[in-house]
C-alpha positions in Angstrom: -19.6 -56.6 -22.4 -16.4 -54.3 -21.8 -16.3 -52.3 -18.9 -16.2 -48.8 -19.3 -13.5 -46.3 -19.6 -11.9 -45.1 -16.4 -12.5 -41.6 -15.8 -9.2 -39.7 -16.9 -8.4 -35.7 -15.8 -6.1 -34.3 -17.7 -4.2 -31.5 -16.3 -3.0 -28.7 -18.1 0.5 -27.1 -17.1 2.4 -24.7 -19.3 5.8 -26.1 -19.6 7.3 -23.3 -16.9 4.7 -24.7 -14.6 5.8 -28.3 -14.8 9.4 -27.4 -14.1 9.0 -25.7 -11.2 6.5 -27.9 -10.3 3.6 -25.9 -9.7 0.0 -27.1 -10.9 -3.4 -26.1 -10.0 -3.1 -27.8 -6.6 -0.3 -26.0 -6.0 0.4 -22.3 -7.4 -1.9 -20.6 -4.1 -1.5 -22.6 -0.8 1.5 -21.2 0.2 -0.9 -17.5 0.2 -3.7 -19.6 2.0 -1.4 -20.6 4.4 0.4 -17.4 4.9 -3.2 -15.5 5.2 -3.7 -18.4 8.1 -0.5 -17.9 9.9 -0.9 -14.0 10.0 -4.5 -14.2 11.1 -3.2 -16.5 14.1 -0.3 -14.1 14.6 -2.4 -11.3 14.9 -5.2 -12.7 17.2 -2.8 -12.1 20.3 -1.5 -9.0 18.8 -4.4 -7.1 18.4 -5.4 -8.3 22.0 -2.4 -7.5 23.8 -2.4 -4.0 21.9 -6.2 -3.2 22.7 -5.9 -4.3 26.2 -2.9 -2.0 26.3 -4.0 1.1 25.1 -7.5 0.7 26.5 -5.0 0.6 30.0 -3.3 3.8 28.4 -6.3 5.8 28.0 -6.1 9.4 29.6 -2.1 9.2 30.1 -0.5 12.3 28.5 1.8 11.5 25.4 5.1 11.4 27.3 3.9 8.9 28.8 3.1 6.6 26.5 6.2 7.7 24.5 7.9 6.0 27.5 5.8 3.0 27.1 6.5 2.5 23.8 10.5 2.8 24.5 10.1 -0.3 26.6 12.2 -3.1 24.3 9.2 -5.5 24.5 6.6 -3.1 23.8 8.6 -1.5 20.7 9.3 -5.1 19.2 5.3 -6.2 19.6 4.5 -3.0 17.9 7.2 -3.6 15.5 5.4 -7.3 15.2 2.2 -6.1 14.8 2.5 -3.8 12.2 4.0 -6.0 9.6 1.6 -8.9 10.1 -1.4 -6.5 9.8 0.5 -4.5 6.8 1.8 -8.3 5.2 -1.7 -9.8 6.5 -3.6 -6.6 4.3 -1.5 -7.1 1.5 -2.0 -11.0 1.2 -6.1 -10.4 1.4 -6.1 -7.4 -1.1 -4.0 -9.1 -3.6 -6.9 -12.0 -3.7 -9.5 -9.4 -4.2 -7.4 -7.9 -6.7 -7.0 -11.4 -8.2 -10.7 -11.9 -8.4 -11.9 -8.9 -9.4 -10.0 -7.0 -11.8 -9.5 -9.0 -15.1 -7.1 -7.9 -18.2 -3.6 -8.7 -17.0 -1.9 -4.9 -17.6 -4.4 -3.6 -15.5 -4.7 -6.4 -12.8 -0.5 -5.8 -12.6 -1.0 -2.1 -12.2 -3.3 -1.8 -9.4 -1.1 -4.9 -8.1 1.7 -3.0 -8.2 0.7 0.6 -6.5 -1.4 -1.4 -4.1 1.4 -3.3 -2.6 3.9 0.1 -2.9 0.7 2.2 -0.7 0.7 -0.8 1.8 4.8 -0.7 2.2 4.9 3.0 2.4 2.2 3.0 5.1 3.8 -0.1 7.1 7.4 1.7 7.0 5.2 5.5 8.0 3.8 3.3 10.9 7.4 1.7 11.7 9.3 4.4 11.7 6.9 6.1 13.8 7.7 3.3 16.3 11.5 4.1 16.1 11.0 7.1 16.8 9.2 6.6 19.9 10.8 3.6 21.1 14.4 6.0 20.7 
């Protein structure tokens, strides 16, 4: 009696995709893990700036504009708003990914999804700059 055929997978990799070396186990961890590492980044964030402007509450503006000049303060604001804006990014582009099928479509709203989430990061920077100068 022969024993029976060894299970085989066969993989299937466009010829780009074996160059560069990128197969099914491979093409998305780097956005997994860079959805991780922002979500850890922004768990002390977000708590340092809720504890902080809870502290804030009732202070006129001047006063916070001061707080906001401090060079730690401006550079943790500055810190927080690009891992929430690149942390936003990151998870919309998976919805994107999983819901909207048909590629010209799926690289449109790709494509003025990530332009709205840089213009608002930059508003939200430069609003920082402002007040941290």
């Amino acid at each position: 009696m022969a024993p029976k055929d060894k299970l085989s997978i066969t993989v299937r990799q466009s010829e780009l995709g074996r160059v560069k070396g990128l197969g099914a186990a491979r093409s998305g961890v780097h956005h997994w893990w860079m959805e991780r590492v922002t979500s850890v980044a922004l768990i002390p964030l977000t708590l340092w700036f809720v504890f902080s402007v809870l502290g804030m509450a009732g202070h006129p503006q001047p006063d916070i504009a001061h707080w906001v000049s401090h060079p730690l303060v401006a550079v943790l604001l500055v810190a927080l708003i690009v891992t929430s804006f690149h942390h936003t990014q990151l998870g919309l582009q998976v919805v994107i990914d999983d819901y909207i099928h048909g590629e010209g479509t799926r690289l449109i709203v790709l494509l003025v999804m990530k332009a709205a989430v840089v213009l608002l990061g930059l508003a939200a920077l430069l609003a920082v700059v402002k007040l941290a100068i």
